[in-house]
N, C-alpha and C positions, 0 to 999 in steps of 0.2 A: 683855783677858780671858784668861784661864788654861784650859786645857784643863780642870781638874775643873771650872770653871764652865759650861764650854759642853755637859762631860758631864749635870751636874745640867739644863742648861736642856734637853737634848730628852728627858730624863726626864718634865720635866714634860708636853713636846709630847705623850708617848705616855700620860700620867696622863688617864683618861676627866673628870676634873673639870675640863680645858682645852680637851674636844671642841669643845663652843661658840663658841671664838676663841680662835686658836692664832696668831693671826699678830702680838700683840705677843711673843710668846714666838721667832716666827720673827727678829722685827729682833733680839733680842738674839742670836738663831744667829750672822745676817750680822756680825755683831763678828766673829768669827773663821770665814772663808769653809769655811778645811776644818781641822774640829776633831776631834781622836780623844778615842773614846768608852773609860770605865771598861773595856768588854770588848777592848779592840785596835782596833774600829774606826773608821771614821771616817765623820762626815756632812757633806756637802760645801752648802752654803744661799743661794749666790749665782749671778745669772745666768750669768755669763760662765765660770767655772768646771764650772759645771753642763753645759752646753754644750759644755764640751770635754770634757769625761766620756763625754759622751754620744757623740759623736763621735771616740774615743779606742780602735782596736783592742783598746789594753792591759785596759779595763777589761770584762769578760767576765759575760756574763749567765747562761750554763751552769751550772745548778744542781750539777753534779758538782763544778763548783770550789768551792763555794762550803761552809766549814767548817761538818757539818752541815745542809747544803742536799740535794737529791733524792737517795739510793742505795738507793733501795727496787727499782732495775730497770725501772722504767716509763716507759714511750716519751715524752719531753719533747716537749711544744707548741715549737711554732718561737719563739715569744716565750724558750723557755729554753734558745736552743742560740746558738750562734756563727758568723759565715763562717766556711768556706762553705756549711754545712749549710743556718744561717739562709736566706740566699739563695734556695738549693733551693728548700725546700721553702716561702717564702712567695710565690715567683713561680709556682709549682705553683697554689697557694690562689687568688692573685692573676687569675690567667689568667680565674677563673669571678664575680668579683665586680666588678671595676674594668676600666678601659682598660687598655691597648687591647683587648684580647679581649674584653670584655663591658661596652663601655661604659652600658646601660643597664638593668642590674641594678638599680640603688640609683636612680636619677631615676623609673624604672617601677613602684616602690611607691609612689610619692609619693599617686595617689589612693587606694591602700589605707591608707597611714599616716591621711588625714583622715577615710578612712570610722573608720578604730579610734577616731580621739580626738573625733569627733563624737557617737561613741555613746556610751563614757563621759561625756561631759560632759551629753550629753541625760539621763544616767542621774542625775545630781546635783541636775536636778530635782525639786524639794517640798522640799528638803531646809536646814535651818538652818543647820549644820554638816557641813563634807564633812573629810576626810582623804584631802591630795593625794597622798600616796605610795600607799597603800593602795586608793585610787579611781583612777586615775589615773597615776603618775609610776613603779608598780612593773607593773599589768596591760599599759600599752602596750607599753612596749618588750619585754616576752614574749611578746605578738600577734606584735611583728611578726620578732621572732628563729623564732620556732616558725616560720613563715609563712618569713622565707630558708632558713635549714636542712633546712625537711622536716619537722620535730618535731613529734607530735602535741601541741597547747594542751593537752587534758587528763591528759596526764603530767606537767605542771606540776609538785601537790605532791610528786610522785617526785623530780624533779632539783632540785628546791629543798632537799631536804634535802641532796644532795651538795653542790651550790654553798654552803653554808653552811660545812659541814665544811672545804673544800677554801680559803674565804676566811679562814678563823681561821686556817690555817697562813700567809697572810700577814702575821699579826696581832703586832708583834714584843712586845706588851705582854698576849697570851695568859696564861690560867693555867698549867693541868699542859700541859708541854708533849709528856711524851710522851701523856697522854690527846688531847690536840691531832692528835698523826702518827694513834695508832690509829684514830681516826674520819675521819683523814684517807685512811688505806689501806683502811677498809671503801669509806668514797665513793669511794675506785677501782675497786674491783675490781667493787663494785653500780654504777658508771657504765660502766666497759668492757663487760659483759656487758650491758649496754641497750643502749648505740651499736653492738656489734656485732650485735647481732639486727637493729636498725634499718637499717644499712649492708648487711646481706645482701639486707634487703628491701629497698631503695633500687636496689643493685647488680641484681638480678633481674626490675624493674619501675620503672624510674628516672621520673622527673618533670619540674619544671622549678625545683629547688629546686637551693643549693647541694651538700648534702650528694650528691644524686643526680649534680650533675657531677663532684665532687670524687671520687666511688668510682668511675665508668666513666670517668675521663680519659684520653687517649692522645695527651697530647703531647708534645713533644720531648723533655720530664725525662722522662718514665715518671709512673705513678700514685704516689702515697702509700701507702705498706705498710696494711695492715689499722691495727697498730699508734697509725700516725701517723695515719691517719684519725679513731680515735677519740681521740686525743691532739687533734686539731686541731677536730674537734665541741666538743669539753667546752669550749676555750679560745675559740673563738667564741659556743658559747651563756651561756660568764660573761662574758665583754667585752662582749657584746650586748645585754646588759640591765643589769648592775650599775652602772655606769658610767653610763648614760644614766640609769637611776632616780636617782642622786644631779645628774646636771648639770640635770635639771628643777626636782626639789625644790628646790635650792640657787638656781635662778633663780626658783622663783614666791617664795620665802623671801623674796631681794634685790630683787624688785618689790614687795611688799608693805612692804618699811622705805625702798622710793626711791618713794613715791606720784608723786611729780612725774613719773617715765621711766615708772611704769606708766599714767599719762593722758595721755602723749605717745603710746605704743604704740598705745593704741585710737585714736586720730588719725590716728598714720600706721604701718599695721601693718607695713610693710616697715624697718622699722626694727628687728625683730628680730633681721636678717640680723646686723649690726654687732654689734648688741646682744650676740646671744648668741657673739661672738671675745672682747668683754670680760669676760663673765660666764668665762667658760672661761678667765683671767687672773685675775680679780676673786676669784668662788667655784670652784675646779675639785672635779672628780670624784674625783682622784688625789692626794693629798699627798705621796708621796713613793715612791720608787724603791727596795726594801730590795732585800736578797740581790745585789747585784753584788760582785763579788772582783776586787781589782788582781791580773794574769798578771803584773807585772812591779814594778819599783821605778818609782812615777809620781810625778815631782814639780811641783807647781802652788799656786801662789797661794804660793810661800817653803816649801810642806812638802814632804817627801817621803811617799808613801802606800808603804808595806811591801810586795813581793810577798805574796800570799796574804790579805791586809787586805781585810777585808769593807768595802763602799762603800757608802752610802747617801746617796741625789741627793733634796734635797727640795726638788721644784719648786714645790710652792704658796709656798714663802718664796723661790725666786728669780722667780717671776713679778712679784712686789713688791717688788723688789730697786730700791731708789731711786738707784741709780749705773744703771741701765738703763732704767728709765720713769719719767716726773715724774709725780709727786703720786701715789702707788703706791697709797694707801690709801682712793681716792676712784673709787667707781662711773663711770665716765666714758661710755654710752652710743656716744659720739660717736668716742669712742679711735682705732676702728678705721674709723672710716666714712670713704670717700672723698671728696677736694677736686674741684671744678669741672676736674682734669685727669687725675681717675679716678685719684689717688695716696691714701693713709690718711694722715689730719694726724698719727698718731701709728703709724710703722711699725715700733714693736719688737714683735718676736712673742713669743707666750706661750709657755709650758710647757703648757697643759694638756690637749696631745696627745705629751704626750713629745718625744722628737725622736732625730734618728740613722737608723738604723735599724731601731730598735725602734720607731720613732712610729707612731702608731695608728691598727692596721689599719683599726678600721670609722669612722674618722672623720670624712668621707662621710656617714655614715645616721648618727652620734649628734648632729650637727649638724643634719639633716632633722627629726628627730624634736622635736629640742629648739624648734627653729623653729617648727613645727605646734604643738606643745603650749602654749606660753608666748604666742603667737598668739592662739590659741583662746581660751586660761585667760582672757588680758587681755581680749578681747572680749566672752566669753558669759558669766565671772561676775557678778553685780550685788554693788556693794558690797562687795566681798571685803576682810576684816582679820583678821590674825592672833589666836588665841587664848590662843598665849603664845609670850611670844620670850623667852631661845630656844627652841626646841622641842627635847624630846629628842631627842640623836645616836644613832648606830650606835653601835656600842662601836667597830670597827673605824676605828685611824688615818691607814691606809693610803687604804682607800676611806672619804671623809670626807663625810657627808650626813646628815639628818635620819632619822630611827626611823619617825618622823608629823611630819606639820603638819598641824596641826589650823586650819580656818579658818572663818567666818564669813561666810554670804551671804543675801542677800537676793533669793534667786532666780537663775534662767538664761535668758538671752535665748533667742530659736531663732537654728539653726543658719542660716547663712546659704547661699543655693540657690548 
């Protein structure tokens, strides 16, 4: 395959009319692992290369490098800096949500995640037709981000307008782009000035919430600048919800076209566990990796990638990467579930928590969440069938999920004591 063909083919990936399925469009990527793109850069679409990207000092997430990437001034979330900084300041973050320091942050919502998704689902009651995004797959995981951070729930449609603004500027198939930055720089400056009223108040009267540990911390790094504070709010309350809103959706989608796994699941609900490593391989939440820049001359897979050459890692097409998992394009439930010696009959891991160091802070709780919900869903809806497949997409090809799903029931069981 010739580099303009592989340029035309992830034109089409980023063309909204391939939202729906995009992954016969990805095998024709894997023809040529890493292909340069009409603008200079290059998309890289296979497991094994992807994996060394990711694991690759040269290849740099620092939006300063990156041609046309952040120079607005404003203090980069740890997801857009480099070692050593990275480091820093996510082992900073780290201290207050995960082991060892706070091993039961994210195990210790667990009853409050089932009280959220018990009462939305109770709330679906009488009803013929529900919309799981909108019912559902978009209100929980804002419970329960509002609920770690500190963030009042009913500021909601406040930061949903900035999270929107600030998601189109990952959008590499946007309109006007500089209308794009300008609504991107209002949703800064109207986000910084919220988080920092809310971090005063937090700092002042603190709780038992992320945010509240994250501003009075005193450990061995030192605290987070104001700055970074709210640089690292914003970036956990859009990774905390956007992302899990699409790996739900995308899994009650893939239950509803696999009937057979989703009458297994009401059988044996613990089968979710597995279920949802495949779904996270299968359908992920993340497509692909834009704005990274070669620091160096990197050559892999017979190319050389250009210093200053913009990179993009698309992991939904190497999760399916059939030189790395058999039968790439078959729901497998079982993939990941372990043998009578507690080993996975199938132990190749997925992309779709990233990987490196960049892989994915809260994926812990997008995991929990996905589990309790897809659990429940399988359980307490009666008869559930899609309304139309497919259902409209996001625009957005980066974060790749349903708009609505619109479904079909015949009732809700009660909640189980």
């Amino acid at each position: 395959m010739t580099t303009t063909l592989s340029s035309s083919v992830f034109a089409q990936v980023l063309d909204y009319a391939n939202r729906a399925n995009p992954y016969p469009l990805y095998a024709e990527l894997r023809k040529t692992p890493v292909a340069r793109q009409d603008d200079g850069g290059y998309v890289v679409s296979t497991y094994d290369e992807i994996v060394e990207l990711l694991h690759d000092p040269r290849i740099s997430s620092d939006q300063q490098n990156v041609p046309g990437g952040e120079t607005s001034g404003e203090t980069p979330s740890f997801i857009n800096t480099d070692p050593p900084e990275h480091d820093r300041l996510r082992r900073i973050v780290m201290r207050h949500f995960g082991p060892p320091h706070t091993p039961g942050r994210v195990d210790g919502m667990v009853p409050s995640l089932r009280r959220v998704v018990t009462r939305l689902i109770d709330g679906l009651d009488g009803s013929t037709e529900v919309d799981i995004v909108d019912q559902l797959a978009y209100p929980f995981p804002i419970a329960v981000i509002c609920e770690l951070l500190g963030v009042p729930r009913e500021d909601e449609p406040r930061f949903h307008v900035w999270v929107e603004a600030r998601l189109a500027g990952l959008d590499p198939s946007a309109g006007d782009q500089v209308e794009v930055q300008r609504k991107r720089a209002d949703a800064q400056q109207q986000m910084g000035e919220y988080f920092a009223g809310l971090i005063a108040a937090h700092r002042s009267s603190p709780g038992s919430d992320l945010l509240s540990a994250m501003a009075t911390d005193d450990g061995p790094e030192g605290r987070l600048t104001d700055e970074q504070l709210v640089a690292t709010a914003f970036l956990l309350l859009i990774a905390g919800h956007e992302t899990t809103v699409n790996l739900i959706t995308n899994g009650m989608l893939t239950l509803l076209r696999h009937r057979p796994v989703l009458e297994r699941l009401r059988r044996e609900p613990d089968l979710v566990i597995h279920m949802v490593e495949e779904l996270l391989r299968y359908e992920p939440p993340v497509h692909f990796l834009p704005w990274r820049v070669a620091l160096d001359d990197v050559e892999i897979a017979g190319t050389i990638i250009p210093k200053g050459s913009q990179v993009t890692l698309v992991l939904a097409s190497g999760s399916r990467d059939p030189a790395h998992v058999h039968d790439p394009d078959r729901f497998d439930p079982d993939r990941f579930a372990p043998d009578r010696f507690g080993i996975a009959r199938d132990t190749n891991q997925h992309l779709g928590f990233g990987g490196g160091i960049h892989y994915c802070f809260g994926a812990p709780l997008a995991r929990l969440e996905t589990q309790i919900a897809l659990r429940e869903l399988a359980l307490r809806l009666v008869s559930p069938r899609l309304v139309a497949d497919p259902p409209p997409y996001r625009t957005n090809p980066v974060l790749r999920g349903p708009r609505h799903l619109a479904v079909a029931i015949d009732g809700v069981t009660p909640a189980r004591t």
